[in-house]
Steps between C-alpha positions, in 0.01 A plus 500: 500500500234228459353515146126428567352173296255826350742703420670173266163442369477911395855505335404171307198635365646842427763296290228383287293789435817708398643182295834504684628493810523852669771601712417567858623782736467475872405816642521622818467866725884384656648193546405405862108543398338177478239661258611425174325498133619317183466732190509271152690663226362402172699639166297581183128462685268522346642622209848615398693767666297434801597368854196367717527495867333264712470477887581157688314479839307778565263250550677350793296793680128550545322773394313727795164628438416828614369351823793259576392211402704276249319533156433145404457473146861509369884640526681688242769609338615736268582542178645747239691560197745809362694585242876372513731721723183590754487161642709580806265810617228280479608200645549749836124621401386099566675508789365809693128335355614194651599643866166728497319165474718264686688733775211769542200263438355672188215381343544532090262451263446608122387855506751621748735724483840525679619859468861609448611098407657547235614843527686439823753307283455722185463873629537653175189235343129679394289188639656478847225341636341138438181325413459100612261355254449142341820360299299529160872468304624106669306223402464246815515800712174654477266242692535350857760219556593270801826412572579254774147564623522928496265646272744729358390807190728787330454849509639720191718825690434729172679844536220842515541837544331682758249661244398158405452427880241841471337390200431140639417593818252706370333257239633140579826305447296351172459819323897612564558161322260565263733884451799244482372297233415778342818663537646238399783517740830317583359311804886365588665829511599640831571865302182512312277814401209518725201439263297788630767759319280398151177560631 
């Protein structure tokens, strides 16, 4: 496996924003696959008790526009952070995200939702389903950044139910995050309440 001079570049400056250096997990569908993804295991991120995930070349892979064509602007990758004990259901969750872009040419974007991510790992969990939006908890993640000349930027996988997915496909991903904020509700939970019980 050739580690990429991006994919160096990406752990080096996820080492800085989570003030350590994380622990990286190559993942792969089965062990003759050449697609693989590294998943960055940072402990206590961004606060205590936490663990934040982080993939490690998504962006080896373009992202396809509806029509086909390579959307120019920038790569990804994705990012996310649960409570201590949930870190192995969602490190599978990155995964999956990462194929859909990388094996099945998926475009993401914030304001998307992938339905049944998380609950394919966590059957039992009221927000199955996730949101990708803008990393608003990792400073140095939340703006555009080139590494080895790839225009690389992070997308937050935040866990939703599918009444959430109702309510913001109905009046926009800003107002369910304006019902989250709100709420006031524990964003890095895989098992939370979905915030539409209250209302």
């Amino acid at each position: 496996m050739q580690i990429s001079d991006s994919e160096k570049a990406i752990a080096r400056h996820l080492e800085t924003v989570f003030g350590a250096r994380p622990r990286v997990v190559v993942h792969r569908q089965a062990a003759e696959d050449p697609f693989y993804i590294g998943i960055a295991h940072a402990q206590d991120t961004p606060s205590p008790g936490l663990v934040t995930l982080s993939t490690i070349g998504v962006s080896n892979h373009p992202l396809y526009q509806d029509d086909g064509t390579e959307f120019p602007h920038t790569r990804l990758e994705f990012i996310a952070s649960c409570e201590a004990g949930q870190e192995s259901d969602l490190a599978e969750a990155l995964f999956l995200a990462a194929t859909f872009v990388g094996k099945s040419r998926g475009f993401a974007c914030p304001g998307i939702f992938l339905h049944g991510l998380i609950g394919r790992f966590r059957p039992a969990s009221p927000v199955p389903h996730a949101l990708l939006t803008t990393p608003f908890a990792y400073e140095g993640l939340d703006a555009v950044k080139e590494f080895a000349g790839r225009r690389v930027s992070w997308l937050l996988v935040q866990a939703v139910s599918a009444d959430e997915i109702d309510y913001a496909q109905a009046h926009s991903t800003s107002a369910l995050e304006d019902v989250f904020e709100e709420a006031e509700i524990d964003w890095t939970s895989l098992d939370r309440a979905c915030a539409m019980a209250s209302r």
